[in-house]
N, C-alpha and C positions, 0 to 999 in steps of 0.2 A: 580551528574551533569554529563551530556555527550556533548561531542564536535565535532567538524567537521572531526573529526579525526575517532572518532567511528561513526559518520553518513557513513562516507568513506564507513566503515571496514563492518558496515550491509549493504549496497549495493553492494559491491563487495561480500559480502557472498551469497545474494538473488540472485544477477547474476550468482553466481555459483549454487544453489541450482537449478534457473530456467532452466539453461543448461544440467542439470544432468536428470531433467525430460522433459526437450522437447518433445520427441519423445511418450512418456504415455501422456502427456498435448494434445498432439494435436492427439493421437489414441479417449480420451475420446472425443474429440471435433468432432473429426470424426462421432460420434455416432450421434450427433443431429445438428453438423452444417458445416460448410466446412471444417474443417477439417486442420486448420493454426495455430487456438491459441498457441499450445507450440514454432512452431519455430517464429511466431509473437513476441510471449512476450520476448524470449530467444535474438533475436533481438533487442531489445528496450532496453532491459537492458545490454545490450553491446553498444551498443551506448551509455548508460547513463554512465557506466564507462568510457569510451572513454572522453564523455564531460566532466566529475568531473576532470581528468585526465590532461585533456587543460585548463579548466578554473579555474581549482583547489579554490574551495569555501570557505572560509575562517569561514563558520558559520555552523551549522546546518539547519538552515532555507535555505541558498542558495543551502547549497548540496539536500534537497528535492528540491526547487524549476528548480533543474539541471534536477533533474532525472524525473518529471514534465514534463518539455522542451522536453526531450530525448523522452522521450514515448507517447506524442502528436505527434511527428514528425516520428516516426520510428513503431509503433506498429498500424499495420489497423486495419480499423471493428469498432465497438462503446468499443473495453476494450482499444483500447490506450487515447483517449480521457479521458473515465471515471479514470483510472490510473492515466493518468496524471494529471488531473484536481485536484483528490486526493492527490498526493503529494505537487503540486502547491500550494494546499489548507494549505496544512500540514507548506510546507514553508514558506508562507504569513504569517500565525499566530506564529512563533517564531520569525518572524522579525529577529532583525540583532544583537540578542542573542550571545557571541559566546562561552556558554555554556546553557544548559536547564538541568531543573528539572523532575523529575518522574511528577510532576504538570503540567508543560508547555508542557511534553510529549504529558499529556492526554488531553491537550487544543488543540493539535496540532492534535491527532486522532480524535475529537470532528470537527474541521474543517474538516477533508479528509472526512468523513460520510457525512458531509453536504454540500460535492462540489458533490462529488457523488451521493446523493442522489437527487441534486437540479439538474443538470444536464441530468441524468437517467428516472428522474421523478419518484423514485420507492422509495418504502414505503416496511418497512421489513411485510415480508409475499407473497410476490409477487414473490418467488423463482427467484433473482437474488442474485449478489454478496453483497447487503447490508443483506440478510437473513445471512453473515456471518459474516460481519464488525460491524454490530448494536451489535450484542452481545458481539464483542470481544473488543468495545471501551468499554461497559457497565460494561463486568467482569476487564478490566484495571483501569476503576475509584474506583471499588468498591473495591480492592484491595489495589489500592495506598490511597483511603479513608479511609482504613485500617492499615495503615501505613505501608505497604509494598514498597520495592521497587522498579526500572524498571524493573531489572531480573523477580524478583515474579511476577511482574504484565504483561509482555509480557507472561510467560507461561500461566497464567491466560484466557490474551487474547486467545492465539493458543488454547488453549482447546477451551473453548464458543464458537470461527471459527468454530472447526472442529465439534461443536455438532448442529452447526445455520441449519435452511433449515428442508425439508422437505417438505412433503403437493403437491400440484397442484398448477403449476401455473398460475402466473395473468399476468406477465410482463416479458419478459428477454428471 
């Protein structure tokens, strides 16, 4: 079981990971579009520590639904929307839990896909960011269907991520 506590602790780590790649996030972005997304996202996710920070959320599901808020409102262009809608997503479906399961995890990643992809309109294969999410919520079910834990099953997920995509796109 994990708490608002470690919800905190992986968002203040994302935001530090997002910060450390800024400036490669937004060189790649460079290449095929304006050229913002790292200090965008790097943005958004300091803001969302900020607001965990002040509102200090008592659940797991509020602290996504914070970081949701934050990245609607601070991150331009269609990824802070679909971001945020994603975590929003994530937080709606753990309710007002104030511990979750490697289960409720996966019910909670099964949400963010499906705010993302309803929003997006995009169907994996269409080379955007569900070409990476479809697989990584897929390999975390199959994993924790496997009796594995969240640890196991977030590496699980990061790999699938990193192997999703390819091909020509349709969409994004």
């Amino acid at each position: 079981m994990v708490d608002a506590i470690t919800f905190r602790a992986w968002i203040a780590g994302t935001a530090k990971l997002v910060a450390e790649n800024a400036e490669h996030l937004t060189h790649l972005d460079a290449a095929i579009g304006d050229g913002d997304h790292g200090f965008n996202v790097r943005r958004g996710f300091e803001a969302a520590v900020l607001m965990i920070e002040d509102r200090s959320p008592e659940t797991p599901g509020d602290v996504l639904t914070t970081v949701g808020q934050a990245l609607i409102s601070k991150v331009g262009g269609a990824s802070g929307p679909l971001y945020g809608t994603g975590f929003r997503s994530a937080g709606k479906s753990l309710g007002t839990d104030s511990a979750v399961s490697a289960e409720q995890l996966g019910t909670a990643l099964r949400a963010a896909l499906a705010g993302i992809q309803q929003l997006g309109a995009a169907s994996e294969g269409d080379k955007t960011m569900v070409d990476a999410l479809a697989p990584a919520v897929s390999a975390y079910h199959s994993t924790v269907s496997g009796g594995g834990g969240i640890a196991e099953a977030t590496r699980a997920a990061a790999d699938a991520a990193a192997a999703g995509g390819g091909g020509a796109p349709r969409a994004g």
